[in-house]
PAVEX-924384 format. One line per field, with one value per residue (C-alpha): residue in three letters; x, y, z. Coordinates in Angstrom, 1 decimal, always signed. Each point is the difference from the previous one (the first is absolute). Example, Ala and Ser with C-alpha at 12.3 -4.5 7.8 and 13.67 -1.06 7.14 Angstrom:
BEGIN
res	ALA;SER
x	+12.3;+1.4
y	-4.5;+3.4
z	+7.8;-0.7
! end
This chain:
BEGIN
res	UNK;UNK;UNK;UNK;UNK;UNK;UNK;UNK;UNK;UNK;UNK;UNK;UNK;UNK;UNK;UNK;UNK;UNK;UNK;UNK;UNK;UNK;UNK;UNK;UNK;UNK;UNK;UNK;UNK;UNK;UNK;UNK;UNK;UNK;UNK;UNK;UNK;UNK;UNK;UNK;UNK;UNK;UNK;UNK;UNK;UNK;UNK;UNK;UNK;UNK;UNK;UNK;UNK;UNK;UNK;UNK;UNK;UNK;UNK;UNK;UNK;UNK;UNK;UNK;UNK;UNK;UNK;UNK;UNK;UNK;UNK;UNK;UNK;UNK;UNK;UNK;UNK;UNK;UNK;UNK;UNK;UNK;UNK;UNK;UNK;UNK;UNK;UNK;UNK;UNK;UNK;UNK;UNK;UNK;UNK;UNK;UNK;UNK;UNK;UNK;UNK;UNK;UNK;UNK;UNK;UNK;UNK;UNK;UNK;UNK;UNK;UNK;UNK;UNK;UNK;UNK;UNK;UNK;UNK;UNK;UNK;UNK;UNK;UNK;UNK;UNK;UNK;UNK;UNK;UNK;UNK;UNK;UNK;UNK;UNK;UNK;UNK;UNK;UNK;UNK;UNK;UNK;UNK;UNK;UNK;UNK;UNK;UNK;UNK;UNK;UNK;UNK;UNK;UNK;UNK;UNK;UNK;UNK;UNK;UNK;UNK;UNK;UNK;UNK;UNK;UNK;UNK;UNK;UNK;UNK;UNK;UNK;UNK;UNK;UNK;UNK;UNK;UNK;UNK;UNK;UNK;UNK;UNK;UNK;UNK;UNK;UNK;UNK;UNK;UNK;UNK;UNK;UNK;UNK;UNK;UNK;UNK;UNK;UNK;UNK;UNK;UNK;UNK;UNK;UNK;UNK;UNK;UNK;UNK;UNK;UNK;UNK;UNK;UNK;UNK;UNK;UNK;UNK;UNK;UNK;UNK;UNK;UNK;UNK;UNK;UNK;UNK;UNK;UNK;UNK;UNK;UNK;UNK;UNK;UNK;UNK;UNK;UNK;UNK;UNK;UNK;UNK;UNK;UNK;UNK;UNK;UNK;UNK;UNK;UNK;UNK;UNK;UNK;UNK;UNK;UNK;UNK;UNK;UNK;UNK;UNK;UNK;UNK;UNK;UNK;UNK;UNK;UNK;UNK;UNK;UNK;UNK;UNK;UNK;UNK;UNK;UNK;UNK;UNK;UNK;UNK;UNK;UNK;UNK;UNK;UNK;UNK;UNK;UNK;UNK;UNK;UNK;UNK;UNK;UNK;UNK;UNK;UNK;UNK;UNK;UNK;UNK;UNK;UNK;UNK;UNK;UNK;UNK;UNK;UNK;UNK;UNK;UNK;UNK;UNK;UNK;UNK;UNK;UNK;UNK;UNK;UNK
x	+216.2;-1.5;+0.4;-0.3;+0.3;+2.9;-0.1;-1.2;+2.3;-1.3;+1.7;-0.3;+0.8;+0.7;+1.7;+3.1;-1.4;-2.4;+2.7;+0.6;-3.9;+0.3;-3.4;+0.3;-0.9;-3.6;-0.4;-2.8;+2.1;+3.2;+2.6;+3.1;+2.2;-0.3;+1.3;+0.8;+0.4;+2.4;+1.0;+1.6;+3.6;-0.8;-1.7;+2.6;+1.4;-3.1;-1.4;+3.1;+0.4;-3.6;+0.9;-0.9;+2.4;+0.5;+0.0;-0.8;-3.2;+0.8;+3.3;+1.3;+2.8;+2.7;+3.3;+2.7;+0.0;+3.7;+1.7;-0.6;-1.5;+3.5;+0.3;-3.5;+0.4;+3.7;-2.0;-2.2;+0.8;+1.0;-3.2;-1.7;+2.3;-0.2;-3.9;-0.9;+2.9;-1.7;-3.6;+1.7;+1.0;-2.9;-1.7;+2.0;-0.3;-3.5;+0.1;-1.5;-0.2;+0.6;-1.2;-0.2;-2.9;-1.1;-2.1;-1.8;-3.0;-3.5;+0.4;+3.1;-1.1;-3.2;+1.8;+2.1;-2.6;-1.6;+2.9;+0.5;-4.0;+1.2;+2.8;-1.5;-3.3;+2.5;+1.0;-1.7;-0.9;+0.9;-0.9;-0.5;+2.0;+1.1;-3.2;-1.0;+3.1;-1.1;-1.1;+3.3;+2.1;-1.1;-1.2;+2.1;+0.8;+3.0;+2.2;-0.2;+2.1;-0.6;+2.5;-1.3;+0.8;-1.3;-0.5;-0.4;-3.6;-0.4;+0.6;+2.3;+0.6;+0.6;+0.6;-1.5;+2.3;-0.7;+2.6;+0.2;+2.9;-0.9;+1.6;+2.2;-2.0;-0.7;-3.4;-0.2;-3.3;-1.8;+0.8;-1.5;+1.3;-1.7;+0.3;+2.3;+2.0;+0.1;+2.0;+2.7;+0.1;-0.9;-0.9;+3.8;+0.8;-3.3;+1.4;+3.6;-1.5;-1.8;+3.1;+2.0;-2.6;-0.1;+3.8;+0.0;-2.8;+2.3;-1.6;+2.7;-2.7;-2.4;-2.8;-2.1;-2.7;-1.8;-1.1;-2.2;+2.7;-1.6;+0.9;-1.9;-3.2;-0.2;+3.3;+2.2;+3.3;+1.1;-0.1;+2.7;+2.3;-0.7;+0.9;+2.8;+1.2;-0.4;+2.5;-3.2;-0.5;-2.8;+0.1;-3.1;-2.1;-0.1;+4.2;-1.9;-2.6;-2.8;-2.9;-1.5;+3.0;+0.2;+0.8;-1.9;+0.7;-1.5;-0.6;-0.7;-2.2;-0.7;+0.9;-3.2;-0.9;+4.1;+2.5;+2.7;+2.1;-1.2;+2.6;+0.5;+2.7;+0.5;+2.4;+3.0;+0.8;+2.1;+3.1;+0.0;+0.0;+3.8;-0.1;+0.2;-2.7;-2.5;-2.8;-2.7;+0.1;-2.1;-2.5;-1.4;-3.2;-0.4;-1.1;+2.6;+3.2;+1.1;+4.2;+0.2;+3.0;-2.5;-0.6;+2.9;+0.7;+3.0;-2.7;-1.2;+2.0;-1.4;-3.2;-1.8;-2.3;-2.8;-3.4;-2.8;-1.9;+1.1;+3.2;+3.0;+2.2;+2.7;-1.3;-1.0;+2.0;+2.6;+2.6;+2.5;+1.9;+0.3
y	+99.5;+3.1;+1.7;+4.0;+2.3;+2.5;+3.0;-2.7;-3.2;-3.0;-0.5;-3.6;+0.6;-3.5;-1.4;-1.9;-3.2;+0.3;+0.5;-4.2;-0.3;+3.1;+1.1;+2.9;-2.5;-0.7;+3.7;+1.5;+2.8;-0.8;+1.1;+2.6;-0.5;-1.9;+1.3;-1.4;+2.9;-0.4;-3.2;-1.7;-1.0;-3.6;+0.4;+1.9;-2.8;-1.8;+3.2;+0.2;-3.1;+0.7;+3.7;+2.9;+2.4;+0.9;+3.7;+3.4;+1.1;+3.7;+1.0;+3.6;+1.8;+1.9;+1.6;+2.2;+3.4;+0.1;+3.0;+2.1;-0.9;-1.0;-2.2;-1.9;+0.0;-1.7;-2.7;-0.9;-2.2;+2.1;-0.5;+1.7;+2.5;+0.4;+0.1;+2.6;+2.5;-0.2;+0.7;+2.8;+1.3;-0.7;+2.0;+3.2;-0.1;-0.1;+3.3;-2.1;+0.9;-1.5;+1.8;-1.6;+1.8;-0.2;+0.1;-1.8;+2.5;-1.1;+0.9;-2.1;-3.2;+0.1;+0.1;-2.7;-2.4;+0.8;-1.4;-2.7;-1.2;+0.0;-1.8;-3.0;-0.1;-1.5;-2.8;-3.4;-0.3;+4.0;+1.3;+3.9;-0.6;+3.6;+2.0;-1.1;+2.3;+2.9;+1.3;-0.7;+1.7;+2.9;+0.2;-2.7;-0.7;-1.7;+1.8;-0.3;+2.2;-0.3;-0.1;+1.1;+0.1;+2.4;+1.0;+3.3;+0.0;-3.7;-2.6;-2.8;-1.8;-0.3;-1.4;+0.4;-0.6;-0.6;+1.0;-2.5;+1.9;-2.4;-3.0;+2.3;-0.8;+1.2;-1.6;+0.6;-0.9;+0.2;+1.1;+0.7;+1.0;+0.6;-2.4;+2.6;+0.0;-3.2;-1.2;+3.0;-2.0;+3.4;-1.9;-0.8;+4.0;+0.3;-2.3;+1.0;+3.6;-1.6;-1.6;+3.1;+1.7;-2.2;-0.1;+4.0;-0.8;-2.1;-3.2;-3.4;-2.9;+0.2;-2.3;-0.7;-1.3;-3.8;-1.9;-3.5;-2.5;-1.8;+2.6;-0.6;+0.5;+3.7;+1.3;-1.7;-1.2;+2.9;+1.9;-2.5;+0.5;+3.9;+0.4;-1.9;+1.7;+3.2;-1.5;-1.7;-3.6;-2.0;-1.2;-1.4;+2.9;-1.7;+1.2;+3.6;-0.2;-0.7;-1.1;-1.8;-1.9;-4.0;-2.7;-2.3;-2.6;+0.0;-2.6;+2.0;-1.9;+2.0;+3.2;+1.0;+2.8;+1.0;+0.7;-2.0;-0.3;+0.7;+0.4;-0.9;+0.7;-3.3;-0.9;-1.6;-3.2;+0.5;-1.5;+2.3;+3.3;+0.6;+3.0;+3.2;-1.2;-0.3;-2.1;+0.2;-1.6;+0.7;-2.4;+1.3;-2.0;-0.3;-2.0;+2.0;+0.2;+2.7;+0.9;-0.2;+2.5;+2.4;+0.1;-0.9;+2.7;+0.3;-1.5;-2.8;-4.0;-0.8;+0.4;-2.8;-0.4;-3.1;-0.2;+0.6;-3.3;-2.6;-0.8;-0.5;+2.4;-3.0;-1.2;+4.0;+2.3;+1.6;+1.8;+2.9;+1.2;+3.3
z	-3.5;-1.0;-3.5;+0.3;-2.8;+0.3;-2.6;-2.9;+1.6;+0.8;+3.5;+1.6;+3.9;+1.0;+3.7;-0.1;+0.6;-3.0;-2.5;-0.8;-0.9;-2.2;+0.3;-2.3;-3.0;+0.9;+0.7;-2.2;-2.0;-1.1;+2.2;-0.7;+3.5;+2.7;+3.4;+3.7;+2.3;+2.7;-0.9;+2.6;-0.1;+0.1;-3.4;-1.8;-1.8;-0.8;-1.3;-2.5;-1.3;-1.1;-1.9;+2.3;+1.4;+3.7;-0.2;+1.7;-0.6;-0.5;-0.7;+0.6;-2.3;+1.6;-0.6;+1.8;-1.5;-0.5;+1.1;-2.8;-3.5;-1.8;+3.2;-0.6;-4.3;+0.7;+1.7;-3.5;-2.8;-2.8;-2.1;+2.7;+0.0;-3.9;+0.5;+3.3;-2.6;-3.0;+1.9;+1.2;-3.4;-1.5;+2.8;-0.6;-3.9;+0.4;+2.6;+2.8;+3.2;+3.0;+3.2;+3.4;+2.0;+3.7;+1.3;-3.6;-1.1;-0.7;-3.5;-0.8;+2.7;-2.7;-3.3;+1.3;+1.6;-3.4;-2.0;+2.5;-0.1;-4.6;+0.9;+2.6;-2.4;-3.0;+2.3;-0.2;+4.3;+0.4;+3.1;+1.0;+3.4;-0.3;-0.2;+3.6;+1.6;-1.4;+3.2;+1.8;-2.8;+0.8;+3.4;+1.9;+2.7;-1.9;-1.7;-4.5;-2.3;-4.2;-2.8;-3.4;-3.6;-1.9;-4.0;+0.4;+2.0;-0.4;+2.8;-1.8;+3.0;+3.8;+3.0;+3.7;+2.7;+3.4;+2.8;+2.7;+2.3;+3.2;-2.0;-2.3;-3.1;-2.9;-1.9;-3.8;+0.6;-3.4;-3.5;-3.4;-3.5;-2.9;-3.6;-1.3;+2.7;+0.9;-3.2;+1.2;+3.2;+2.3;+2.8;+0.4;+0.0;+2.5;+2.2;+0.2;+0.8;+2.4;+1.6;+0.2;+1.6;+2.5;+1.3;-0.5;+3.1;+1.8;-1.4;-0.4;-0.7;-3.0;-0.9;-2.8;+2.5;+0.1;-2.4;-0.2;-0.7;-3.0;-3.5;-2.6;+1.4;+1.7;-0.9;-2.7;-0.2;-1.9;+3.2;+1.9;-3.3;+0.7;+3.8;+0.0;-2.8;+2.6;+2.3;+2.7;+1.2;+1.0;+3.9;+1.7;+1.0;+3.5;+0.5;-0.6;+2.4;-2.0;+2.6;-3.1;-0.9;-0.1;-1.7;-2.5;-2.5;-3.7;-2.7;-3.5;-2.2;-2.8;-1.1;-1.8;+2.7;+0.4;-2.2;-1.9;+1.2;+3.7;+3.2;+3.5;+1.8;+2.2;+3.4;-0.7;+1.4;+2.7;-2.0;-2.7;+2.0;-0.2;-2.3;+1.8;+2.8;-3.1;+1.2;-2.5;-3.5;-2.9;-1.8;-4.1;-0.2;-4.0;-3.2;-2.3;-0.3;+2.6;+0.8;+3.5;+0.3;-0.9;+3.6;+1.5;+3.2;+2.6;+2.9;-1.5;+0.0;-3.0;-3.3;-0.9;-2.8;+0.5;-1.6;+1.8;+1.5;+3.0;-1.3;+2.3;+0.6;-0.9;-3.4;-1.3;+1.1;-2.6;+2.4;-0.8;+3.2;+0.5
! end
C-alpha cells in the first residue's frame, strides 16, 4: 500500500489482494479513499461486498449538437429549459453582450484567465488548469475560438472552445463567470453560444471535456447536476480515446477533504443495464440527508445514497431508479 496525497486527499493505492487485511487502518494519517487500480475482474465482487465502486477513472461528457438549437433544447427537461431562458433574459436586461471572437485576443484570453484564476482560487482543491494553455490559445497549433459576455467594457463571462474537426468535435474546454453572473446562470447563455457556434462550423458532437471521476473533491457535484441539465452524459473517457483512461475501484472513508455529499458515477451491474444501453449508475457518498433524484439523468440505471465507510453495498445503499 502506498498513501499519496492528491490536491489535499489522502489517497490509499492498494492491490487487490491487500484489500481483506485492510491495511489502510494502521496507516499513519487517517485516510479519505482507498483505491485498487485496475482491479481485476476476479476481484470485483469481493471489492463490493466491501463498499468501493468499480468505476472509470475519468469520465468524459458529451452530447450530439442537435440539428439546430430548438432541436438540442427539445431534448432537456423543462427546468432546464426554464433556466438557460431566464439567463438569457436576464442577460439582455442587463445590456450584456455576447460576442464570439476568433481567433481569441491577448487582451480578452487575459481578462478571462484573470476571472478564471478568482473563480478556481474560491474553491477548496481549485486548480489553475487553464492558465497553462495560454500559449496554445493564441498561437496553436490547435485551433481555440472565445465566447464572451460583456457589461459594457467588462468581461462577465466566457468560454474557450477548442475545434477538434479530425473527430468532428467541439471542446467547451474551459469556462468562467463572475459572482454576479453566476447567480444569473450566464454560463448557460455562454455555453449555448458556444454550441451554436459550433454547428454554424459544421460541428455535430460537443463535449464538456474529462473529468476525475470522484466529485466532491476537485469539481463538485453541482457540476454533474449542471451538465446534464445542458443535455451531456458521462461515458468513460476510454469510449473517447482518452490515452489516460482506466478503470479503478474506490472505498470513501471520510469526507472531511470532499464534499457532502460527494459523487461517483459507478458501472452497472450487468443486469440492470436495460434502460436505453445505460451502463453507469450513480453512488451520493453522504452523512445528511440528500434526495437522490436530485441527480437522476437519462444515462444512468440508478442513484444511490450510502455513507461513507466499508459498508456493503447490500446493507447501505438507499436506491431510487432512474
Amino acid at each position: 500500500m502506498e498513501v499519496v496525497d492528491r490536491y489535499g486527499l489522502a489517497l490509499a493505492l492498494v492491490e487487490a489482494g491487500e484489500v481483506a487485511a485492510e491495511p489502510w487502518r494502521d496507516a499513519d494519517h487517517p485516510v479519505d479513499v482507498v483505491r485498487v487500480v485496475n482491479p481485476p475482474a476476479a476481484s470485483w465482487d469481493e471489492l463490493a461486498a466491501r463498499g468501493f465502486v468499480h468505476k472509470p477513472s475519468v469520465v468524459s461528457w458529451v452530447s450530439g449538437l442537435g440539428a439546430d438549437e430548438e432541436t438540442h433544447l427539445a431534448g432537456l427537461h423543462r427546468t432546464s429549459r426554464k433556466s438557460i431562458r431566464q439567463a438569457r433574459r436576464d442577460a439582455a436586461s442587463a445590456g450584456l453582450r455576447i460576442v464570439l471572437e476568433d481567433p481569441v485576443t491577448p487582451d480578452s484570453l487575459d481578462g478571462f484567465l484573470a476571472l478564471y484564476e478568482d473563480r478556481v482560487a474560491e474553491m477548496r482543491f481549485g486548480v489553475p488548469f487553464a492558465l497553462d494553455y495560454r500559449d496554445a490559445v493564441l498561437h496553436g497549433p490547435r485551433r481555440f475560438f472565445g465566447v464572451f459576455g460583456y457589461e459594457g467594457d467588462e468581461l462577465a463571462g466566457g468560454v474557450l472552445v477548442l475545434e477538434c474537426p479530425e473527430v468532428d468535435l467541439l471542446l467547451l474546454r474551459f469556462s468562467a463567470v463572475s459572482a454576479r453572473w453566476r447567480r444569473s446562470s450566464l454560463a448557460r447563455a455562454l455555453y449555448l453560444a458556444a454550441m451554436q457556434a459550433g454547428r454554424d462550423r459544421g460541428y455535430t458532437r460537443g463535449s464538456l471535456g474529462n473529468e476525475p471521476n470522484l466529485l466532491g473533491h476537485l469539481t463538485q457535484p453541482g457540476l454533474f447536476r449542471f451538465k446534464t441539465g445542458l443535455g451531456f452524459r458521462a461515458v468513460p473517457s476510454q469510449e473517447c480515446a482518452d490515452p489516460q483512461g482506466g478503470d479503478e475501484a474506490d472505498l470513501v472513508l471520510r469526507l472531511d477533504a470532499l464534499s457532502d455529499p460527494t459523487m461517483i458515477l459507478g458501472y452497472a451491474p450487468r443486469d440492470a443495464r436495460n434502460r436505453g444501453g445505460a451502463r453507469l449508475t450513480g453512488h451520493l457518498i453522504s452523512k445528511a440527508r440528500v434526495d437522490p433524484t436530485l441527480y437522476h439523468a437519462p444515462f444512468l440505471t440508478s442513484v444511490t445514497v450510502r455513507p461513507p465507510g466499508a459498508v456493503p453495498a447490500s446493507a447501505s445503499d438507499r436506491m431510487s431508479p432512474v
